[in-house]
C-alpha positions as CSV (number, residue, x, y, z in Angstrom):
1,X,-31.5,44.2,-37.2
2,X,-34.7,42.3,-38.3
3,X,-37.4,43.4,-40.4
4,X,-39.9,43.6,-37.6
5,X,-37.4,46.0,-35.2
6,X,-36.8,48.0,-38.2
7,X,-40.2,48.6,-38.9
8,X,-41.2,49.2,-35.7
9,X,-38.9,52.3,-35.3
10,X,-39.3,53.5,-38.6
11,X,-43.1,53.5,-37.7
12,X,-42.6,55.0,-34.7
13,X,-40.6,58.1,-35.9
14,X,-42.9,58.8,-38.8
15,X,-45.9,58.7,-37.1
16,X,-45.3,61.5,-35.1
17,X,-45.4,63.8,-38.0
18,X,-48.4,66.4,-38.0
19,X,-50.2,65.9,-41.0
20,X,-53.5,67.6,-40.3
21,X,-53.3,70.5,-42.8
22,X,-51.8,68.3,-45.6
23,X,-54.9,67.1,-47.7
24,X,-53.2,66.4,-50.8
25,X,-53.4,62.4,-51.3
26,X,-49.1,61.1,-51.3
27,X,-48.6,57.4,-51.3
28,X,-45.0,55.9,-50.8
29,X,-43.4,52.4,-50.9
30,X,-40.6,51.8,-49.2
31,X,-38.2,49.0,-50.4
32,X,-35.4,48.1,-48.0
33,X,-32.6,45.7,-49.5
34,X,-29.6,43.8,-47.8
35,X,-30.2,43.4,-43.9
36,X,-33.6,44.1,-42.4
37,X,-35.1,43.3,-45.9
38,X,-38.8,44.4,-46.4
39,X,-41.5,46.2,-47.5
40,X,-43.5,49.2,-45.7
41,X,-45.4,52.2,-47.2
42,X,-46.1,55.6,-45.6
43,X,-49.3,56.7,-46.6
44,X,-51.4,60.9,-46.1
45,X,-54.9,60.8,-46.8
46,X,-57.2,63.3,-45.8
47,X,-54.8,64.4,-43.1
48,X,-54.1,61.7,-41.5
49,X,-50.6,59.3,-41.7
50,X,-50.7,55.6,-42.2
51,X,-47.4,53.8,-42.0
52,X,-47.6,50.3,-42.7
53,X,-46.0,46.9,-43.5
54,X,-47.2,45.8,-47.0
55,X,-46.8,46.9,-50.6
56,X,-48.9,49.6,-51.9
57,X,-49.6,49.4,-55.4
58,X,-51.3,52.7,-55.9
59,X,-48.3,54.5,-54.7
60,X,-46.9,58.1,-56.2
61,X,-43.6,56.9,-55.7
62,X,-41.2,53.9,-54.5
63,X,-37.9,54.1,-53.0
64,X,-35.2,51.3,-52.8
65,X,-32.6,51.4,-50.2
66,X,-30.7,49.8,-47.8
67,X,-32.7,50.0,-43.8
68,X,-29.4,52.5,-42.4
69,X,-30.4,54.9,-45.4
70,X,-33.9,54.8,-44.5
71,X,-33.4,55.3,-40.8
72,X,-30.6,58.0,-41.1
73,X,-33.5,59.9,-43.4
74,X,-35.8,59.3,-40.6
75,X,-33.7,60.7,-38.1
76,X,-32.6,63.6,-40.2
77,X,-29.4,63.1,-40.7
78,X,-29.7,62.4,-44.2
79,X,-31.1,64.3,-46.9
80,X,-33.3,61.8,-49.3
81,X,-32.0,64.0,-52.3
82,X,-28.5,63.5,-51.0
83,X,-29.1,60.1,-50.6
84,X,-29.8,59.8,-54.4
85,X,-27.3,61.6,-55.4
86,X,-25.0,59.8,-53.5
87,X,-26.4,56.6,-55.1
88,X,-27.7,55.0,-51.5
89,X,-31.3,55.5,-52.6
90,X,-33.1,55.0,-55.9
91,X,-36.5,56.6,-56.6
92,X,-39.4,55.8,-59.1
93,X,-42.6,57.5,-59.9
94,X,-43.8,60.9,-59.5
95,X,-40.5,63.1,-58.5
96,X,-42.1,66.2,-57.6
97,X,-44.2,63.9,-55.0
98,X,-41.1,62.2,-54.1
99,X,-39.7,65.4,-53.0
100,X,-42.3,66.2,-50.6
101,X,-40.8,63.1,-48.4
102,X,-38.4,65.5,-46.9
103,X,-41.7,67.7,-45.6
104,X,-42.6,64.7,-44.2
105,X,-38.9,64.0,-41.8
106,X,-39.1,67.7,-41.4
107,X,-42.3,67.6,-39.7
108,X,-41.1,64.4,-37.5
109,X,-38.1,67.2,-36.2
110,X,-40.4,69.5,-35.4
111,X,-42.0,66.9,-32.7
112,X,-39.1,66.2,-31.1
113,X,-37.9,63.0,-32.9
């Protein structure tokens, strides 16, 4: 899979998330390593979602994985705290914001994703 299929999905299942009553500001960078290699960052502000392809400096936290951990997350069949336990995904920055990434794939089940 290339970058630009992997992002495209990935965008697609985050963005159906419903973020309308989330108003606190959480800023994530999303490393992906090996095949699809890349860059992407999911952004709330103000209760809206951004999801896209660059670095993002002012980020709360950044996580480094390969693009099958970060899709299996997306789809729900993997837990990102699993995933670091399990030593497929390494996290830096602010944990406790970092954990609020599961609210986030949570809310994409909800929609039907």
């Amino acid at each position: 899979m290339k970058y630009a299929d992997f992002f495209a999905e990935i965008k697609s299942r985050f963005m159906s998330a419903d973020v309308s009553d989330i108003h606190e500001h959480l800023a994530y960078q999303f490393n992906i390593t090996g095949e699809a290699e890349g860059i992407f960052y999911v952004e709330v502000k103000d209760g809206k979602l951004y999801v896209e392809p660059y670095e993002y400096f002012d980020r709360d936290a950044m996580f480094t994985g390969s693009a099958d951990t970060f899709m299996k997350i997306a789809e729900g069949k993997m837990n990102p705290v699993a995933a670091v336990g399990m030593m497929k995904l390494k996290v830096e920055g602010n944990i406790e914001k970092a954990l609020r990434l599961q609210e986030l794939i949570d809310r994409n089940q909800k929609e039907g994703r």
